[in-house]
VEXDREN-2710 file (C-alpha; in Angstrom, 1 decimal):
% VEXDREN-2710
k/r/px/py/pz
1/UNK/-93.8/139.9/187.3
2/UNK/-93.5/137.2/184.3
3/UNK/-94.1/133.9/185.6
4/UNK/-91.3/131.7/184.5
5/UNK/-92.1/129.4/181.4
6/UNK/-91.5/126.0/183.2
7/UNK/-93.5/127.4/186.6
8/UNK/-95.9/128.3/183.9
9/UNK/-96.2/125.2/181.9
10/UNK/-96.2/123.0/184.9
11/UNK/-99.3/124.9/186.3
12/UNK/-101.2/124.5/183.1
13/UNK/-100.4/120.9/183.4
14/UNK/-102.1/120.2/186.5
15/UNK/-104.8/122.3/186.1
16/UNK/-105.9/121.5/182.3
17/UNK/-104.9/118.2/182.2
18/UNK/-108.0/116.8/181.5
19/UNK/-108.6/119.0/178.3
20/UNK/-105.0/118.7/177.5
21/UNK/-105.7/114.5/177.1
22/UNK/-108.7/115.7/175.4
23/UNK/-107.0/117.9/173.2
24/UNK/-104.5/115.2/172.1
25/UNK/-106.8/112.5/171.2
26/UNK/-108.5/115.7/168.7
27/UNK/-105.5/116.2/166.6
28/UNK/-104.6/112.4/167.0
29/UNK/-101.2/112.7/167.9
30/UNK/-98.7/110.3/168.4
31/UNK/-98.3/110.8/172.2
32/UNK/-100.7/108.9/174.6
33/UNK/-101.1/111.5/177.7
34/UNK/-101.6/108.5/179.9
35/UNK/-98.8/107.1/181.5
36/UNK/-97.9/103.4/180.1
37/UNK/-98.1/100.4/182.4
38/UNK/-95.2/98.1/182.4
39/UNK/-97.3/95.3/181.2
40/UNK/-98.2/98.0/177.7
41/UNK/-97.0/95.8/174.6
42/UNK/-94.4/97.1/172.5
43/UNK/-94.9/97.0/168.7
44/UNK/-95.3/98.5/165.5
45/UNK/-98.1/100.6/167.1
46/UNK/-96.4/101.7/170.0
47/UNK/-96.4/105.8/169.7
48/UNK/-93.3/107.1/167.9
49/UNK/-92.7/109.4/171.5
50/UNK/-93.4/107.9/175.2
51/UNK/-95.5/109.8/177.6
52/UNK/-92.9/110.2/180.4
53/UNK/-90.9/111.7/177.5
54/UNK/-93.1/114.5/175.8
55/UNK/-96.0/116.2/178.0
56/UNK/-97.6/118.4/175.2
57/UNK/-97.7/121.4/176.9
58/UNK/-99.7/124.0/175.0
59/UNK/-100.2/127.8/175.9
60/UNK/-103.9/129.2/175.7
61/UNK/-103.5/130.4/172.3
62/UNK/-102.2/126.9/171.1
63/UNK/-104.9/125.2/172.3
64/UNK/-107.4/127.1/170.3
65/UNK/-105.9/127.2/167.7
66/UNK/-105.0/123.2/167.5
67/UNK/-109.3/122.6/168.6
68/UNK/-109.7/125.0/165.5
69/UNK/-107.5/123.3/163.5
70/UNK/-109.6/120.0/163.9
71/UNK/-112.9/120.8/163.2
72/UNK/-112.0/122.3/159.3
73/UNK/-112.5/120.0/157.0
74/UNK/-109.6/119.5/155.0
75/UNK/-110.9/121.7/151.8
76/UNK/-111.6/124.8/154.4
77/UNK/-108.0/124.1/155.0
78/UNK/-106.6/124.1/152.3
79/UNK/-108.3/127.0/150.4
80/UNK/-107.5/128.8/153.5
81/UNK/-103.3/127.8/153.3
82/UNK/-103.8/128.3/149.6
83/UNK/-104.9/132.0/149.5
84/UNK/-101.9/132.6/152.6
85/UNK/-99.6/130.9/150.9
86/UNK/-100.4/133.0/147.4
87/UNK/-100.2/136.0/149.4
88/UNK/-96.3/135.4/150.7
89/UNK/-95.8/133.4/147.2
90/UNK/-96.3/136.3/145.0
91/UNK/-94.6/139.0/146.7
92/UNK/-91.6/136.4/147.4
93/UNK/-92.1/135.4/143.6
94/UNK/-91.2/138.6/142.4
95/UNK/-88.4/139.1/145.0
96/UNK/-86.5/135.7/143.9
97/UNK/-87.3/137.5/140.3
98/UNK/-85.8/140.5/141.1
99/UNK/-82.6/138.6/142.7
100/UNK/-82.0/137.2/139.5
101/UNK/-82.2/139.7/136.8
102/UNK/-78.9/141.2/137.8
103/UNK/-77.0/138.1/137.4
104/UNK/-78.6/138.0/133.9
105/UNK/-78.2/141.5/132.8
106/UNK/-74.5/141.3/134.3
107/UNK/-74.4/138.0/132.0
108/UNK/-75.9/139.7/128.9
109/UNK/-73.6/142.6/129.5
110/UNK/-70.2/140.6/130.3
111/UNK/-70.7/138.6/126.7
112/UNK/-70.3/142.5/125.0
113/UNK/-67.6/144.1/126.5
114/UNK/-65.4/142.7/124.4
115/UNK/-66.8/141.0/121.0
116/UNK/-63.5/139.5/119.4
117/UNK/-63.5/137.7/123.0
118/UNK/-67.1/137.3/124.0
119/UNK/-67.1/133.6/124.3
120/UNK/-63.7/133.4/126.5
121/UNK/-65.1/136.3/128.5
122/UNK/-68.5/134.4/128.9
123/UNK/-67.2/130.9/129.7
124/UNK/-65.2/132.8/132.1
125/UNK/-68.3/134.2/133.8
126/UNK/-70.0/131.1/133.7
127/UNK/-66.9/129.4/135.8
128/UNK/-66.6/132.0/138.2
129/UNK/-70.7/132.1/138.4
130/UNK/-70.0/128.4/139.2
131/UNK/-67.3/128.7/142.1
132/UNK/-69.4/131.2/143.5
133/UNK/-72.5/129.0/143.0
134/UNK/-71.0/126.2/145.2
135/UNK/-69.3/128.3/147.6
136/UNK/-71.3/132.1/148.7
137/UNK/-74.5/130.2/147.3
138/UNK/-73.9/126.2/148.6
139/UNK/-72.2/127.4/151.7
140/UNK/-74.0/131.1/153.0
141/UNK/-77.4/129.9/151.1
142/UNK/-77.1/126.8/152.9
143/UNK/-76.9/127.7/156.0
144/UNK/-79.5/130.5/155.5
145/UNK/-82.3/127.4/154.6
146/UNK/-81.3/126.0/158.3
147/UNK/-81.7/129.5/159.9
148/UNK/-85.0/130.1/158.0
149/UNK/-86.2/127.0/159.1
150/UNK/-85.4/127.3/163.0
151/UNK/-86.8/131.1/162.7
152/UNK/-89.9/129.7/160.8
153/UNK/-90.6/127.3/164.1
154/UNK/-90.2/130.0/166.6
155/UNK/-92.0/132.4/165.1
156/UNK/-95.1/129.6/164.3
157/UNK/-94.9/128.8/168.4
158/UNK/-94.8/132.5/169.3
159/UNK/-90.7/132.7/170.5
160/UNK/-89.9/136.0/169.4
161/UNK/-87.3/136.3/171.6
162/UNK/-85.8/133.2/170.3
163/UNK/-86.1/134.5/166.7
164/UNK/-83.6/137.1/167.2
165/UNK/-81.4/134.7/169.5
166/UNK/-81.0/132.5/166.5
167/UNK/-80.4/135.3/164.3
168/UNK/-77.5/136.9/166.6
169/UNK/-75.9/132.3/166.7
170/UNK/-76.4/132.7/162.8
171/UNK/-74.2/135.8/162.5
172/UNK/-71.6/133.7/164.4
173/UNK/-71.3/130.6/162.4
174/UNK/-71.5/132.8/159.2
175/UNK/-68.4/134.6/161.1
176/UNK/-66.6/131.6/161.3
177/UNK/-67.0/130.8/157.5
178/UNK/-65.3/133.9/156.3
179/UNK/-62.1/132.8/156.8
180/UNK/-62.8/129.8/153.8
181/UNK/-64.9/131.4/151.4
182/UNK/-61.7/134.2/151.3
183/UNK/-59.1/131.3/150.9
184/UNK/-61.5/129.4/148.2
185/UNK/-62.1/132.8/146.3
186/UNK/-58.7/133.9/145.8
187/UNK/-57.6/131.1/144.8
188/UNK/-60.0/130.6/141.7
189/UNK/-57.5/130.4/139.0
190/UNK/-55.0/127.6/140.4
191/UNK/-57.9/125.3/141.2
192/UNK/-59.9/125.8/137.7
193/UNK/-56.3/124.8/136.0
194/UNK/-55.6/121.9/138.3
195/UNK/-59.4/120.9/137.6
196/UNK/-58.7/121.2/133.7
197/UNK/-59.9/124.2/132.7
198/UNK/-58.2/126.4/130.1
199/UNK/-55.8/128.4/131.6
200/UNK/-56.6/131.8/129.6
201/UNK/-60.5/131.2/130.9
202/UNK/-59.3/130.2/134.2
203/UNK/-57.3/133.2/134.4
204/UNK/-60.4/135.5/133.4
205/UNK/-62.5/133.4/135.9
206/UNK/-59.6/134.4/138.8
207/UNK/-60.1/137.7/138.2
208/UNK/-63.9/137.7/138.9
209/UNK/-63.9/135.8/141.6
210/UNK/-61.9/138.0/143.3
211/UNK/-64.7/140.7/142.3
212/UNK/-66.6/138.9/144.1
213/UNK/-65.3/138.9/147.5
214/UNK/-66.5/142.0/147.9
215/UNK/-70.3/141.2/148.1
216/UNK/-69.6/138.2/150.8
217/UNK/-70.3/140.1/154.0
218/UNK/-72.9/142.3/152.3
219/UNK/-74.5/138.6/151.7
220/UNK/-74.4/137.3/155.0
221/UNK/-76.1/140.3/156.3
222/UNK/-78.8/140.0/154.2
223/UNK/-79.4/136.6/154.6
224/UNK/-79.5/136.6/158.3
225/UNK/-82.3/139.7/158.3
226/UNK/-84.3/137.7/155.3
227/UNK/-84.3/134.6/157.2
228/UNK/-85.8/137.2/160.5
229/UNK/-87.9/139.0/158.5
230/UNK/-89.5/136.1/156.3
231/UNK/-90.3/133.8/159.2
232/UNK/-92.8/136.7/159.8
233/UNK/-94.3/136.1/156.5
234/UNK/-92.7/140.0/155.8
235/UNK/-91.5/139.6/152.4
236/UNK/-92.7/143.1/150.2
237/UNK/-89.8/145.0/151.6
238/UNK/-87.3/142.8/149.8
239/UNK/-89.4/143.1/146.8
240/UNK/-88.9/146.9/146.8
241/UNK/-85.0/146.5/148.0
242/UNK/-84.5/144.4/144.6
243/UNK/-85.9/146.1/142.3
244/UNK/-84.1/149.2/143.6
245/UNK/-80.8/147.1/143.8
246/UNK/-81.2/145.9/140.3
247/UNK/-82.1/149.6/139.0
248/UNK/-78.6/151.2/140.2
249/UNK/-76.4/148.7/140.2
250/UNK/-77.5/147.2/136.2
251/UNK/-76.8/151.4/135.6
252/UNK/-73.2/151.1/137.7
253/UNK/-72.0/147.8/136.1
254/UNK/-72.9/149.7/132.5
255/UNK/-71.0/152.5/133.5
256/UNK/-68.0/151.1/134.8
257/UNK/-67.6/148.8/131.9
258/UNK/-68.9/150.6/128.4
259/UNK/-67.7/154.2/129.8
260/UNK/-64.4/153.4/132.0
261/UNK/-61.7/151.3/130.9
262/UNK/-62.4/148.3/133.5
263/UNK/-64.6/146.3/130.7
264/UNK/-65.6/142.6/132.0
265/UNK/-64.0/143.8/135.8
266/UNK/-66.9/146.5/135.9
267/UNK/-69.5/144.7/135.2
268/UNK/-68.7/142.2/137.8
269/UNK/-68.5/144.9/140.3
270/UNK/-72.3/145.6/139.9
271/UNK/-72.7/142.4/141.8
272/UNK/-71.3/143.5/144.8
273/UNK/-73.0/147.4/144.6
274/UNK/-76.6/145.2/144.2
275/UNK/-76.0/143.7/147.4
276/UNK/-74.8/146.5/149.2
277/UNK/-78.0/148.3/148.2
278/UNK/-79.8/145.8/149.1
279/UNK/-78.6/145.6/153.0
280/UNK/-79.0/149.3/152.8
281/UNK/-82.5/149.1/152.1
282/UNK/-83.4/146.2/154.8
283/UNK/-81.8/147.2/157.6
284/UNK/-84.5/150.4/158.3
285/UNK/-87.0/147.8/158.3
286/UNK/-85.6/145.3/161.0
287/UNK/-85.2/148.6/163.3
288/UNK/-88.8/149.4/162.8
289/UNK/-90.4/145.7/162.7
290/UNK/-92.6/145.3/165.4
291/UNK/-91.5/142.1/166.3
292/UNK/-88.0/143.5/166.4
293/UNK/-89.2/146.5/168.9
294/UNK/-90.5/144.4/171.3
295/UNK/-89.2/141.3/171.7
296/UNK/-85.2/142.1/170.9
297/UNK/-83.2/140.7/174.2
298/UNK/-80.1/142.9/173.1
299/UNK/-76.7/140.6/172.3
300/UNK/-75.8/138.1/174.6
301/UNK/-72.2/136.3/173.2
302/UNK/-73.2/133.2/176.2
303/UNK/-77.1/132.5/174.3
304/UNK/-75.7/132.7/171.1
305/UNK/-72.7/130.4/171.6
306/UNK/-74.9/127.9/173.4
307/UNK/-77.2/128.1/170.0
308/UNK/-74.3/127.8/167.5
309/UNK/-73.8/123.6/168.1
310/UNK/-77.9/123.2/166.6
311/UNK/-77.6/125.4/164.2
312/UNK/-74.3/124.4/162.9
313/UNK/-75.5/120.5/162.6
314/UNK/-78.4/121.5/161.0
315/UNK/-76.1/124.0/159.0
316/UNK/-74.3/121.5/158.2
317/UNK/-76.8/119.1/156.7
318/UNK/-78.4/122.1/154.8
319/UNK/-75.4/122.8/153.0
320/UNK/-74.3/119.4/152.0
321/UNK/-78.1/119.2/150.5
322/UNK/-77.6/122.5/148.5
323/UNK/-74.1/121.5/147.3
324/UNK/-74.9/118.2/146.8
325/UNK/-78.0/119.2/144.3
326/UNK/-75.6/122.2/142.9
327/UNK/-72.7/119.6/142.4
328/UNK/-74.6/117.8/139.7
329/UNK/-74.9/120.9/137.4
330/UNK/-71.7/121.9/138.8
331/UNK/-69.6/118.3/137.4
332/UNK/-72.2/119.3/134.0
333/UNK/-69.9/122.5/133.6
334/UNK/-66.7/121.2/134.4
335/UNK/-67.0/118.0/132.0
336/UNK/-68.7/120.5/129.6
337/UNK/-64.5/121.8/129.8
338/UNK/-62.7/118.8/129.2
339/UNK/-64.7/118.2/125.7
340/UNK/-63.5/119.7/122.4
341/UNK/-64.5/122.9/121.6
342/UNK/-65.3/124.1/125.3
343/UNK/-65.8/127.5/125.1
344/UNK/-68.8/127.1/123.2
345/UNK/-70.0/124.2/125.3
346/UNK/-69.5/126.2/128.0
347/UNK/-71.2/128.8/126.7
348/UNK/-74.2/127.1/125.7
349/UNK/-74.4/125.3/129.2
350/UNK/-74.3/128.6/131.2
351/UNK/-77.2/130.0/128.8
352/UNK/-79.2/126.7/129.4
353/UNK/-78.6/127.3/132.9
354/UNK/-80.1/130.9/133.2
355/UNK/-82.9/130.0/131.1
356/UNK/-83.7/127.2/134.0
357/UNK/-83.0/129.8/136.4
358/UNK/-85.5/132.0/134.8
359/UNK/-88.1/129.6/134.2
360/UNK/-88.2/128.6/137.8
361/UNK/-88.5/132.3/139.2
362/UNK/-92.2/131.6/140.0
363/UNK/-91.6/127.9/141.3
364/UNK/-89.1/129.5/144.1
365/UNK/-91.8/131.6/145.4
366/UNK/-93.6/129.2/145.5
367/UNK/-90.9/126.8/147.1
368/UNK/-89.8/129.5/149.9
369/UNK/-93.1/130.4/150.8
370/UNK/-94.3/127.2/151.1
371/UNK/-91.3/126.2/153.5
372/UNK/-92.6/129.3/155.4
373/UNK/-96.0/128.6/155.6
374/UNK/-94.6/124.4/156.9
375/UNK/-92.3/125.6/159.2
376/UNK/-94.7/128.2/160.8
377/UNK/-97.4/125.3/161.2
378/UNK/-95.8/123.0/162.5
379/UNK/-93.9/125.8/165.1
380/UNK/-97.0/125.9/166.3
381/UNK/-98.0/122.0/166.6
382/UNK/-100.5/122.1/163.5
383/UNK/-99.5/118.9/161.9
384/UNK/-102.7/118.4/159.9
385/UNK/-102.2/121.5/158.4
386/UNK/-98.8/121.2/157.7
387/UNK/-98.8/118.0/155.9
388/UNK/-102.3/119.5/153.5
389/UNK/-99.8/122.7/152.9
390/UNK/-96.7/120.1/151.6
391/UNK/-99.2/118.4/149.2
392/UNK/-100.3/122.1/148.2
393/UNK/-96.6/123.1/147.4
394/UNK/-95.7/119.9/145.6
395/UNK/-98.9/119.9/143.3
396/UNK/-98.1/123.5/142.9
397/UNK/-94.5/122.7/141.8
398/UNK/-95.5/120.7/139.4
399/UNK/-97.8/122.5/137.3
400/UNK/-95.9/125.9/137.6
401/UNK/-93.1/123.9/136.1
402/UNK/-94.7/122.7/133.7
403/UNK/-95.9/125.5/132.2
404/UNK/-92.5/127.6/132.6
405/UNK/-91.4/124.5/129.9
406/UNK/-93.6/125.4/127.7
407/UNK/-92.6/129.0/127.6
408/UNK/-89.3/128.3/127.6
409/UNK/-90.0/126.2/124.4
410/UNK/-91.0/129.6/122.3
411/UNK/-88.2/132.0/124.0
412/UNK/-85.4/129.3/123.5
413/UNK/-83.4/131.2/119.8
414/UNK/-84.2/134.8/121.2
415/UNK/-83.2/134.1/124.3
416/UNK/-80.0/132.0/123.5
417/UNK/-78.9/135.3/121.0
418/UNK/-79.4/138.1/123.4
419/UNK/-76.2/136.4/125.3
420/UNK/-73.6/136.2/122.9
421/UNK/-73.3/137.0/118.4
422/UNK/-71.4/134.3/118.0
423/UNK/-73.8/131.8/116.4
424/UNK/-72.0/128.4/116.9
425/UNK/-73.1/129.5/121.1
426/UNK/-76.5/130.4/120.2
427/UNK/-77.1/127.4/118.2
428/UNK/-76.2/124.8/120.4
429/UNK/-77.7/126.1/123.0
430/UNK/-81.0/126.4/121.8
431/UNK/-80.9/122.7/120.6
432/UNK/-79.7/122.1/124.0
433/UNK/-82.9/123.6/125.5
434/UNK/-85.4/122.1/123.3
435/UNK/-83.5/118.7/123.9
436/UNK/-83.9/118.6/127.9
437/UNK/-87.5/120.2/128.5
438/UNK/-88.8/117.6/129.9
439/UNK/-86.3/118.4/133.0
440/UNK/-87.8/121.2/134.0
441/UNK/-90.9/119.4/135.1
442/UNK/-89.0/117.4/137.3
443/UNK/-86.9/119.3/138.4
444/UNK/-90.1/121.3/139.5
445/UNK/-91.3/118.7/141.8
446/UNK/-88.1/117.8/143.4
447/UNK/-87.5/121.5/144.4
448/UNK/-91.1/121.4/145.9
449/UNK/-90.1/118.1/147.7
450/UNK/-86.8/119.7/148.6
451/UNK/-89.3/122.8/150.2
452/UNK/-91.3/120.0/152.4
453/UNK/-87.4/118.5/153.7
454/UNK/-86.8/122.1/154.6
455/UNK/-89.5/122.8/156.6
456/UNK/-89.4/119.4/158.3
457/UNK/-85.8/120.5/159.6
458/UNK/-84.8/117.1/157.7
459/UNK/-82.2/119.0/155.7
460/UNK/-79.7/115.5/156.7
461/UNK/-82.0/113.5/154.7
462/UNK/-82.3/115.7/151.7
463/UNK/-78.5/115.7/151.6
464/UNK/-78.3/112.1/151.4
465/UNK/-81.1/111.6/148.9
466/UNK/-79.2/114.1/146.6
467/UNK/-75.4/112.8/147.3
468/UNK/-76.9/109.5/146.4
469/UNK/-79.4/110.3/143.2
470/UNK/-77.4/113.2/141.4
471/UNK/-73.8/112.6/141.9
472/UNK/-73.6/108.8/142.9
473/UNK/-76.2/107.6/140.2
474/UNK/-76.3/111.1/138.2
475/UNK/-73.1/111.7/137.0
476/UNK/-71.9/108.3/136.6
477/UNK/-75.2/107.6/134.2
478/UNK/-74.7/111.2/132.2
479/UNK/-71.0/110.1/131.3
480/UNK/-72.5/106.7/130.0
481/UNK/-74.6/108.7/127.8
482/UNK/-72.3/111.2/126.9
483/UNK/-69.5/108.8/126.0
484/UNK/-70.9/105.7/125.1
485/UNK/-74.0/106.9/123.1
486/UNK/-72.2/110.1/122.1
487/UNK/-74.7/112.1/123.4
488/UNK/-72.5/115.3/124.2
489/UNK/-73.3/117.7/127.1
490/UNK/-77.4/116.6/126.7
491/UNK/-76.4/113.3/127.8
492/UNK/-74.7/114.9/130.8
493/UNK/-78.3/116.3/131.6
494/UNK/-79.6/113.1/130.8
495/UNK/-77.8/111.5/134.0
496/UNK/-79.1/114.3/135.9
497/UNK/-82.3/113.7/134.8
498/UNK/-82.2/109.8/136.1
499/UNK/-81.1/110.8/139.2
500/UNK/-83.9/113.3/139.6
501/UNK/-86.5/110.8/138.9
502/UNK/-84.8/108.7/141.8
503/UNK/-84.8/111.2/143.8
504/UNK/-88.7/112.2/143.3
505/UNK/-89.6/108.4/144.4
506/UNK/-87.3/108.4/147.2
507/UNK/-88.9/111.2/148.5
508/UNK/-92.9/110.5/148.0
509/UNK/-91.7/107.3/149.6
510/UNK/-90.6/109.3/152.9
511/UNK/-93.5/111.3/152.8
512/UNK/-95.8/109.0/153.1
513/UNK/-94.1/107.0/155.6
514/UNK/-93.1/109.9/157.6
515/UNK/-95.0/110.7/160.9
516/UNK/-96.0/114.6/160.8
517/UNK/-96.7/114.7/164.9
518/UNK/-93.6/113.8/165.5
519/UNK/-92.3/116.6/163.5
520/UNK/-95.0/119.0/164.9
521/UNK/-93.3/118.2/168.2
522/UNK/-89.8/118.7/167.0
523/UNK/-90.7/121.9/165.9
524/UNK/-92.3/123.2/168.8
525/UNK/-89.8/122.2/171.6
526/UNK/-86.7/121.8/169.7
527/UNK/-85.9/125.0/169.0
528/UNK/-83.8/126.1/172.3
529/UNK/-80.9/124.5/174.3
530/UNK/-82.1/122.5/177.5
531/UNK/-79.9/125.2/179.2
532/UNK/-81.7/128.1/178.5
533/UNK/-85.4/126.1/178.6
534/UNK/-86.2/127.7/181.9
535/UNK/-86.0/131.3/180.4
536/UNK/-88.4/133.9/179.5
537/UNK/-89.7/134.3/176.5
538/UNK/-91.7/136.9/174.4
539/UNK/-95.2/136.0/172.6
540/UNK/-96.1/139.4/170.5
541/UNK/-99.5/138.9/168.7
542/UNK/-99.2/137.8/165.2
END
């Protein structure tokens, strides 16, 4: 018979309480295990959480770990989180890779299908590649970063069965968001003309958007067994799923457009057959996962309601930080309208945004796997370890960044040409990318300190730091140098820019103010409603 884990906890209380105080003062956290008198000063010292609040209440395996933990130095550490964090990097590196080449080929594709009209047809993509940005990737994306996080912690403090609890409360609030994204989606060509956009590109747009409400609940699925299955550190499988994905559905979006008479309509459809493939592909894997097998409490409508309030808050906060950094290249695109000749600015933009997107392939490997690697340590109450891993991720950020500048610097013209013949497009574009390189090594480090928020669960704070840096300071400032120093769309960037460097300060600043035992503990015991606290849980042997 399973002892129950308060009975449980409460024994290993009293009996190791001693090493437990022991323990504490080793990893020099920010709890003092002995109570405080009444006559304890308060002050700037006083430990971040009282002792009658948090008992830190570690299982056998904890413990060992955390002694462990504090006798490395912090080089065995860090070569040691360096070669694991490598190991889900690359694989994850080649997935994100894999996730993006269809959007590119469906791009390079979508700018043929009609040559007379390749830049309409293209500025149309670009719009409807933006809507869907914002909405399937600010909204279901966002959310996913939330879910991966509170999966990361359970799995890091060994609650398998709570892993698959908050997958079944994800598949709810993703439920409930359906409803919106359908509304938002069908209504793409009435809102780009009420924003400005030219109606015979907003009309094109329409049309693909509505393509693209196919792939929605293709996309939640897979999000919600990628967050499961990541958490894990299981990431080939998806490598394998998206290179399969890419294969048949680049070959179905050919066909349907070059060899049917659907043109631009079929090419968007291989969008939606890439994702269906790809859920395909997964599922067998979550059915066979060991994890899965073992620890899977069946569906229970009462646990996963009871979880949906924390995960919707930090839902919430996740997707206000993704749409709050997409909004700044999002207002980039839709001022990039308003200006004369705006199909080719347009144009040029979306190609200066895929090459970005290509260029930091790598860094989002990087960037996930890192948040992985955070969230498991500090699931399990490794704080040292945690904060070593953040400064490996940002450092890493940074030089992958800029390096991917560099290359981007040679592939600019041939790049730029493979999206469209007509050469006004091309050329602006590649101007356009040799003008802004220096963004991409910034932009590298704030996505690595965006990586650290996520893992912390401080998704809230991220949000704020990017409302207020790249739409409150960004866009205002891009407009003063598009306008007044006549600057064109690369002064746009150029506001973006500023409010990137504001936001890489801002955030150094929080780190190194920030206490990570605090977090640790957040992390380990914040993952579960008080109601179901009492309940049994499942620890299967990483």
């Amino acid at each position: 018979m399973e002892i129950p884990r308060i009975v449980h906890d409460e024994l290993l209380h009293q009996v190791d309480a001693p090493q437990e105080e022991h323990l504490l003062a080793v990893r020099r956290a920010s709890v003092n295990p002995r109570p405080s008198g009444p006559s304890d000063a308060v002050g700037e010292h006083t430990p971040l959480l009282s002792a009658d609040k948090v008992d830190a209440i570690l299982d056998e395996e904890e413990k060992a770990a955390a002694v462990a933990d504090s006798q490395l130095t912090t080089w065995d550490i860090a070569r040691v989180e360096t070669k694991r964090l490598l190991a889900v990097a690359f694989p994850m590196m080649i997935a994100v890779m894999l996730e993006m080449f269809p959007d590119l080929a469906l791009s390079m594709m979508m700018g043929h299908t009609d040559v007379a009209h390749s830049t309409q047809i293209l500025a149309a993509y670009q719009l409807s590649s933006l809507v869907q940005m914002m909405i399937i990737g600010g909204l279901i994306m966002g959310l996913s970063s939330a879910i991966d996080t509170m999966c990361s912690h359970a799995f890091g403090a060994k609650r398998m069965t709570e892993l698959w609890r908050i997958t079944q409360a994800a598949t709810v609030v993703y439920l409930m968001c359906l409803p919106f994204i359908a509304v938002v989606l069908s209504s793409g060509k009435p809102m780009l003309v009420a924003m400005g956009q030219d109606p015979d590109i907003a009309d094109v747009a329409g049309r693909l958007l509505l393509v693209s409400m196919l792939l929605v609940p293709f996309c939640i699925m897979y999000a919600v067994v990628k967050s499961a299955l990541q958490a894990q550190n299981i990431v080939v499988p998806f490598v394998l799923a998206s290179l399969a994905s890419f294969i048949l559905s680049s070959v179905a979006a050919y066909v349907l457009a070059f060899h049917t008479s659907l043109g631009y309509i079929g090419v968007a459809l291989g969008s939606p057959i890439g994702w269906m493939l790809k859920v395909v592909m997964v599922l067998p894997v979550v059915l066979r996962n060991r994890v899965f097998v073992e620890s899977w409490p069946g569906w229970d409508w009462s646990e996963a309601w009871a979880r949906v309030p924390s995960i919707g808050r930090l839902g919430v906060s996740s997707v206000l930080m993704m749409t709050f950094q997409m909004v700044g290249f999002s207002f980039i695109s839709l001022l990039a309208g308003m200006l004369p000749n705006a199909d080719v600015l347009i144009a040029a933009n979306g190609i200066f945004i895929s090459v970005i997107s290509l260029a930091f392939m790598p860094l989002l490997g990087i960037c996930i796997a890192g948040a992985i690697r955070m969230g498991n340590a500090l699931g399990a109450g490794q704080a040292r370890r945690a904060r070593l891993i953040s400064l490996i991720v940002m450092s890493a950020s940074l030089s992958v960044s800029g390096v991917a500048a560099g290359i981007v610097a040679y592939i600019a013209a041939p790049y730029a040409r493979a999206f469209t013949p007509n050469a006004e497009a091309t050329s602006v574009a590649t101007d356009l990318i040799k003008e802004l390189l220096p963004l991409l090594p910034l932009l590298g480090f704030a996505f690595g300190m965006q990586s650290v928020f996520r893992a912390c669960g401080k998704q809230l704070l991220c949000a704020q730091l990017n409302f207020v840096c790249l739409f409150v300071l960004g866009v205002p400032l891009g407009l003063v140098f598009a306008i007044q120093f006549d600057a064109g769309i690369a002064g746009l960037w150029a506001g973006n820019m500023a409010g990137t460097i504001i936001f890489a300060v801002a955030g150094v600043c929080w780190l190194r103010s920030t206490s990570w035992e605090k977090m640790a503990h957040d992390a380990k015991h914040g993952a579960r409603p008080a109601e179901f606290e009492d309940g049994a849980d499942v620890a299967v042997a990483a």
